[in-house]
TIKOL-469151 format. One record per residue (C-alpha): x, y, z; residue number from 0; residue in one letter. Coordinates in nm, 4 decimals. Example, Ala and Ser with C-alpha at 12.3 -4.5 7.8 and 13.67 -1.06 7.14 Angstrom:
2
{atom {1.2300,-0.4500,0.7800},0,"A"}
{atom {1.3670,-0.1060,0.7140},1,"S"}
This chain:
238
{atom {12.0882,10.2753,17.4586},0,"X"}
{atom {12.2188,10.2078,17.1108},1,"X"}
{atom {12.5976,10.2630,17.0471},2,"X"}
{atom {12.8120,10.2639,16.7621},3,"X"}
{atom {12.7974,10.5426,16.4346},4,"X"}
{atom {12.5111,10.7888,16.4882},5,"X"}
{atom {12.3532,10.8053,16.1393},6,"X"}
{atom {12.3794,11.1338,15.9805},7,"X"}
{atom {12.0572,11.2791,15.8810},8,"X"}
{atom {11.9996,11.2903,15.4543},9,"X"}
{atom {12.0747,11.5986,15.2739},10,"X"}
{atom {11.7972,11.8006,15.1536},11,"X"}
{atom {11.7141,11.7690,14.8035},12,"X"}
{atom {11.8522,12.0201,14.5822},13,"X"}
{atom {11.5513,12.2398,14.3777},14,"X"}
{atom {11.5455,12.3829,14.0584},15,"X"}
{atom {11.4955,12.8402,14.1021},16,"X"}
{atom {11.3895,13.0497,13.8579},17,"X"}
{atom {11.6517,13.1876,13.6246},18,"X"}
{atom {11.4785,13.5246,13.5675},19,"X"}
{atom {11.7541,13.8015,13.7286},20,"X"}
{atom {11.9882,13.5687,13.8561},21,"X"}
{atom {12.2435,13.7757,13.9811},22,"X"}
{atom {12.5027,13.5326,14.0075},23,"X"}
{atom {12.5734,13.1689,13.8460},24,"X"}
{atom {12.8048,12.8834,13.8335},25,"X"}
{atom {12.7693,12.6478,13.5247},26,"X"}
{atom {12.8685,12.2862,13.7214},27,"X"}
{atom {12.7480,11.9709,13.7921},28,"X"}
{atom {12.8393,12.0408,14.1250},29,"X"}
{atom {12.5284,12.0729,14.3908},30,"X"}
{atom {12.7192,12.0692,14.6757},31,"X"}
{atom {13.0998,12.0684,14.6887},32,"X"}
{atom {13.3229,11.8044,14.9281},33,"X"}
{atom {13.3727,11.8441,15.2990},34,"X"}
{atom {13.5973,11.6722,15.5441},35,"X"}
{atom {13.3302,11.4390,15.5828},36,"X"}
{atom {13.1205,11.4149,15.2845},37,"X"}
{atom {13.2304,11.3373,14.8838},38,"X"}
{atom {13.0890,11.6414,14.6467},39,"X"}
{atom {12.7605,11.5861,14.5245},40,"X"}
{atom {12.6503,11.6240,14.1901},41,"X"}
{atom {12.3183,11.6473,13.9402},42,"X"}
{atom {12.3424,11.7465,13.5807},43,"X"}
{atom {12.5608,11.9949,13.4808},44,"X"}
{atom {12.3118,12.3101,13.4676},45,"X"}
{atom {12.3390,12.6802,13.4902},46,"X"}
{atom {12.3610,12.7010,13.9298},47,"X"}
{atom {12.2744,12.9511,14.1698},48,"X"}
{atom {12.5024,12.9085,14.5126},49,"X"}
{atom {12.3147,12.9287,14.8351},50,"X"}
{atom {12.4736,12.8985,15.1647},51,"X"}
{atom {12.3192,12.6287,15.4067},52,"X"}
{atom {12.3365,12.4843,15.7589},53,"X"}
{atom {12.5987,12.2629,15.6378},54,"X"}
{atom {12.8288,12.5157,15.3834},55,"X"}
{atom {12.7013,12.5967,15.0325},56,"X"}
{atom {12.4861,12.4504,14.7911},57,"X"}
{atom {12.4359,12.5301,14.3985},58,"X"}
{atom {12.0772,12.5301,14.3368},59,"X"}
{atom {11.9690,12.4489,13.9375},60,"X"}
{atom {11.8301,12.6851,13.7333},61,"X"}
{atom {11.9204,12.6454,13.3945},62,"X"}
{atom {11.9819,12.2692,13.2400},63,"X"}
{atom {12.2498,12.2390,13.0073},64,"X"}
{atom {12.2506,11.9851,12.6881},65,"X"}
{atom {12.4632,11.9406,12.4482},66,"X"}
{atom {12.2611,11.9477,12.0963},67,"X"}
{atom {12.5901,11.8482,11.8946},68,"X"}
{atom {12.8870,11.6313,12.0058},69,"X"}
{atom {13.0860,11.7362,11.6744},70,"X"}
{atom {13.0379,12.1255,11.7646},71,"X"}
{atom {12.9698,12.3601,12.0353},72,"X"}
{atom {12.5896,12.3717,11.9799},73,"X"}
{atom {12.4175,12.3666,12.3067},74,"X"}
{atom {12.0618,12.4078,12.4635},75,"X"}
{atom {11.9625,12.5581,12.7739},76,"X"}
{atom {11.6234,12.4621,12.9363},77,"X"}
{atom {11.4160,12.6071,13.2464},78,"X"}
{atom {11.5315,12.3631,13.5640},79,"X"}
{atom {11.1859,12.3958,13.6694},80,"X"}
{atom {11.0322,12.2024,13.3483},81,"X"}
{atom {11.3123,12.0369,13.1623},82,"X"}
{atom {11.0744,12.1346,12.8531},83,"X"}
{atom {11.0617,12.4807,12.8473},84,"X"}
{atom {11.3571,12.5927,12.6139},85,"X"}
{atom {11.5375,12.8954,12.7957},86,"X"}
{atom {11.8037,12.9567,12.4712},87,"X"}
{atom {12.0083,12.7860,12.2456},88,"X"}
{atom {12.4050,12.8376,12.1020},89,"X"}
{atom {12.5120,12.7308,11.7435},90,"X"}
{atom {12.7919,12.8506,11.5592},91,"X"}
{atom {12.7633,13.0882,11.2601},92,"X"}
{atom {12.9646,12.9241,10.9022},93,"X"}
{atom {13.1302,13.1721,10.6990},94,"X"}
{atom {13.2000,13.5373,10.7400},95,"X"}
{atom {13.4247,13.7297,10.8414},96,"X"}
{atom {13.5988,13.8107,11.1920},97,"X"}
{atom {13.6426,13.4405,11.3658},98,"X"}
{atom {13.5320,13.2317,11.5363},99,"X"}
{atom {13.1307,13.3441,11.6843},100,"X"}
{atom {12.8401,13.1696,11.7953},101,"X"}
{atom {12.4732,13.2687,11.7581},102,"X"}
{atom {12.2575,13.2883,12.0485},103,"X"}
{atom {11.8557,13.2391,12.0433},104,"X"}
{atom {11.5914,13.2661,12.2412},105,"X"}
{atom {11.3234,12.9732,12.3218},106,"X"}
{atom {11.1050,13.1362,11.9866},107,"X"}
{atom {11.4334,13.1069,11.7769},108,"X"}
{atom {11.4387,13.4860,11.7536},109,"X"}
{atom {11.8106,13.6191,11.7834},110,"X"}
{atom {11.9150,13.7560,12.1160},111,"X"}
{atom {12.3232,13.8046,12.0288},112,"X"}
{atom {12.6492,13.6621,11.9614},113,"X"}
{atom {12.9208,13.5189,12.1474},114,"X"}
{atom {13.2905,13.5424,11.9967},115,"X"}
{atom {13.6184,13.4007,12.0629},116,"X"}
{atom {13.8670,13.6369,11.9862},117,"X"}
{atom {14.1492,13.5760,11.7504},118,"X"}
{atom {14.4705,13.4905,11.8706},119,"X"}
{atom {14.6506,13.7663,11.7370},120,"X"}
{atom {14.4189,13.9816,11.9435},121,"X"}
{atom {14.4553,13.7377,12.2960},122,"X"}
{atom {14.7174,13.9422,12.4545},123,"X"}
{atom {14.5137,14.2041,12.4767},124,"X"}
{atom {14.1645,14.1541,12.5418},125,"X"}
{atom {14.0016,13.8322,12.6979},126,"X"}
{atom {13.9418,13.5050,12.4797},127,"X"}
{atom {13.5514,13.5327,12.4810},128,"X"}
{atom {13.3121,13.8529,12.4359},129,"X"}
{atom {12.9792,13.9394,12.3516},130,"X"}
{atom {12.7790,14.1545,12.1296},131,"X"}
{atom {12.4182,14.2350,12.1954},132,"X"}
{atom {12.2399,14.4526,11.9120},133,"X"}
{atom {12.1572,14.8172,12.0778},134,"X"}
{atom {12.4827,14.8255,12.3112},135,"X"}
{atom {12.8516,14.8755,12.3112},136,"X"}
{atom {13.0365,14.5354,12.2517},137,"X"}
{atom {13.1305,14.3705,12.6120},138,"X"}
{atom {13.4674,14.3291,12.5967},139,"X"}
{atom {13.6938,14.2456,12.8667},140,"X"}
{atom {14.0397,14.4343,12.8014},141,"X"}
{atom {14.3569,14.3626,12.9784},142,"X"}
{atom {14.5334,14.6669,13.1986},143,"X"}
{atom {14.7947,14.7375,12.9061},144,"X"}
{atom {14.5508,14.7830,12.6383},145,"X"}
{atom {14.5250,15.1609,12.6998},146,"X"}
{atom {14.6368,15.4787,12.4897},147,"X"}
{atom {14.8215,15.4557,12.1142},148,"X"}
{atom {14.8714,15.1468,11.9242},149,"X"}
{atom {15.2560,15.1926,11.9798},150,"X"}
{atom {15.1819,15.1832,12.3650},151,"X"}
{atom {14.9666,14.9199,12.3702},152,"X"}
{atom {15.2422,14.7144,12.1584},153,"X"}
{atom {15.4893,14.7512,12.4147},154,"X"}
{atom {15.3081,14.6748,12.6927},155,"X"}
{atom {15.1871,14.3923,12.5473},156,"X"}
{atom {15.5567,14.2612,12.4003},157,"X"}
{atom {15.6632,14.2834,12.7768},158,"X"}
{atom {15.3662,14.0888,12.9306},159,"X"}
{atom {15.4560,13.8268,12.6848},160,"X"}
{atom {15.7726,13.8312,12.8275},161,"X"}
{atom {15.7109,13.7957,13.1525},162,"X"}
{atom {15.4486,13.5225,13.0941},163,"X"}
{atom {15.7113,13.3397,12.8943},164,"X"}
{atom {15.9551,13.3523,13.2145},165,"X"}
{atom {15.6889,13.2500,13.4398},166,"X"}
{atom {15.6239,12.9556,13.2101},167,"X"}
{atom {15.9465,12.8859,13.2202},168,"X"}
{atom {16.0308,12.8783,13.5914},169,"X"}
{atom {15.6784,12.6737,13.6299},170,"X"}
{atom {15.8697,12.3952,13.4082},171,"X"}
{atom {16.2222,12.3884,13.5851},172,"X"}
{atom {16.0465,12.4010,13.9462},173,"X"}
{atom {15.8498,12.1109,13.7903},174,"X"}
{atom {16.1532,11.9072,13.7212},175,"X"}
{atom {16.3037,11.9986,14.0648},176,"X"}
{atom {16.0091,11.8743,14.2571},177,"X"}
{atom {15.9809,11.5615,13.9988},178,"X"}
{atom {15.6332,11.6740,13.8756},179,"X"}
{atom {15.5439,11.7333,13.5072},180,"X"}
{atom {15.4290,12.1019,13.3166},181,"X"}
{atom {15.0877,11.9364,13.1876},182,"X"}
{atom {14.9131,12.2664,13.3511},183,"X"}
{atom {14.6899,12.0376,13.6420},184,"X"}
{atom {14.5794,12.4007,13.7650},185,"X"}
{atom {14.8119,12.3182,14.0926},186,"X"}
{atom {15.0108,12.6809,14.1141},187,"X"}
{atom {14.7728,12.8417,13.8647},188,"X"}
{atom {14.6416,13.1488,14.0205},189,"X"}
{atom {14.2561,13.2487,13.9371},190,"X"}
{atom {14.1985,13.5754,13.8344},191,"X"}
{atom {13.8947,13.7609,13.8157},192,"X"}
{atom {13.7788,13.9090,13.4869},193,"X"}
{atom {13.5740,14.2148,13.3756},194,"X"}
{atom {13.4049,14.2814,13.0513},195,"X"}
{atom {13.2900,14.6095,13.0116},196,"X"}
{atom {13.0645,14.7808,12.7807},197,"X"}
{atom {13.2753,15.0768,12.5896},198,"X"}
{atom {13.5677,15.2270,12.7797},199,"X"}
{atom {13.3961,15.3040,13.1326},200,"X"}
{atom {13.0804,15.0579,13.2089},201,"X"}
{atom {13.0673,14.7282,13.3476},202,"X"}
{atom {12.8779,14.5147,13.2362},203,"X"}
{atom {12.9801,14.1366,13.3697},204,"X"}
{atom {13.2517,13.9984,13.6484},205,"X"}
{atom {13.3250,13.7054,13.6567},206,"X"}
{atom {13.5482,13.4931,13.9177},207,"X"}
{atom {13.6279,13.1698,14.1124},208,"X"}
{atom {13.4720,12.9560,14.3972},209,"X"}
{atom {13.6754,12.8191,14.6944},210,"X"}
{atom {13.6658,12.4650,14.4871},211,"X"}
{atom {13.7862,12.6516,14.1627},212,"X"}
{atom {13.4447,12.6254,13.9462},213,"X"}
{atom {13.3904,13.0212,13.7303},214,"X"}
{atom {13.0889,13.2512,13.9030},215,"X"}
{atom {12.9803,13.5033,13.6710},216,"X"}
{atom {12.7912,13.8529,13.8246},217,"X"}
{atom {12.5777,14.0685,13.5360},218,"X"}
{atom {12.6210,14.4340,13.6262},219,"X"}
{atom {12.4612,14.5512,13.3534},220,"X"}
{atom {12.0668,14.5760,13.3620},221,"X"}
{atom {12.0411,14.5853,12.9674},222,"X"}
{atom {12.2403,14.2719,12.9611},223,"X"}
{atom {12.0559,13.9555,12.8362},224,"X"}
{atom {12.0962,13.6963,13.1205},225,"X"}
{atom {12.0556,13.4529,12.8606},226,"X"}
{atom {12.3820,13.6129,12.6394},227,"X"}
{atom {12.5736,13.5211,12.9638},228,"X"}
{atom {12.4661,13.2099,13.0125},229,"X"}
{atom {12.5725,13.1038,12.6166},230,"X"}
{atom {12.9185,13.2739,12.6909},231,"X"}
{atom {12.9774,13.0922,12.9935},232,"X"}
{atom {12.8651,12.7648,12.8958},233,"X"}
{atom {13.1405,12.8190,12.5584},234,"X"}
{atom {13.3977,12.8739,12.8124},235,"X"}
{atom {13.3386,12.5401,13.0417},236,"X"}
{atom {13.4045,12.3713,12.7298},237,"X"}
């Protein structure tokens, strides 16, 4: 009889799934996050699709991920399955009006829809990134106080500035106390989920954190172009 270490049996490999109605998504390099007894393991960073295993949860590929410009955010997306097969591709749009907004194309270079980062005079009240797809209501994720007049909505907004200030500001003097630093490591930052919505009423895409802090995204719309949310969440991992 042997003794010592038992050897633990190898992982099983990690393979690519379709991307076609994906219903939800991580973009990561993550294929399956730390344990108590393992370090994470990861792959290429690639548009993932979380499965739960034997031993936890694993984020299958679906959708690789390249960077086609270091100077910009240009990116293309190709089908896991046969790194070859262009899924969509992100550039942004020169000139114009209205800020900052990248264009989004299929694998035929045909136009699918754009991708903007809202302005910052606009940030307080509506999320940083939202989408336009031609045919549909802009999806827009609004914040709570954006409702009713303009005089309303100015108020609210004035005193959730406020209150983020103050929060800021405590963050920093507890900081100080505890001999830590206010370079924003994420440590008491609390995730919140997000919802764009098409119009006033519909929804049209959640989006929220895993356990190890990486954005899932959920489509609720079925007119939605998978491939719009992919571009949109791939601009917001930066």
């Amino acid at each position: 009889m042997a003794f010592g270490r038992q050897r633990r049996a190898p992982e099983p490999p990690v393979e690519p799934v379709s991307w076609e109605g994906i219903r939800k998504f991580v973009v990561s390099d993550v294929e399956q996050p730390a344990t108590f007894r393992r370090k994470a393991v990861t792959g290429p960073r690639a548009v993932r699709v979380p499965a739960v295993v034997p031993k936890g949860q694993r984020f299958d590929p679906a959708v690789l991920v390249v960077q086609a410009d270091p100077e910009v955010k240009a990116y293309e997306l190709y089908d896991a399955r046969d790194s070859r097969t262009p899924v969509c591709a992100l550039a942004p749009v020169t000139g114009g009006r209205g800020g900052e907004r990248y264009r989004v194309t299929d694998g035929q270079g045909q136009e699918i829809g754009t991708v903007h980062r809202t302005g910052a005079t606009k940030r307080t009240i509506q999320h940083t990134w939202w989408l336009r797809q031609p045919g549909h209501p802009d999806v827009i994720a609004r914040y709570h106080w954006a409702k009713g007049s303009a005089k309303d909505i100015a108020a609210r907004g004035k005193a959730a500035a406020g209150r983020q200030a103050e929060s800021l500001a405590n963050s920093v003097v507890d900081s100080l106390l505890l001999g830590g630093d206010d370079s924003g490591d994420g440590s008491r930052y609390v995730h919140k989920p997000v919802t764009w919505r098409a119009g006033e009423e519909e929804v049209a895409l959640e989006s929220d954190h895993t356990d190890f802090g990486v954005r899932t995204y959920m489509p609720k719309a079925d007119w939605l172009g998978l491939r719009l949310v992919f571009a949109l969440a791939v601009l917001r991992a930066g």
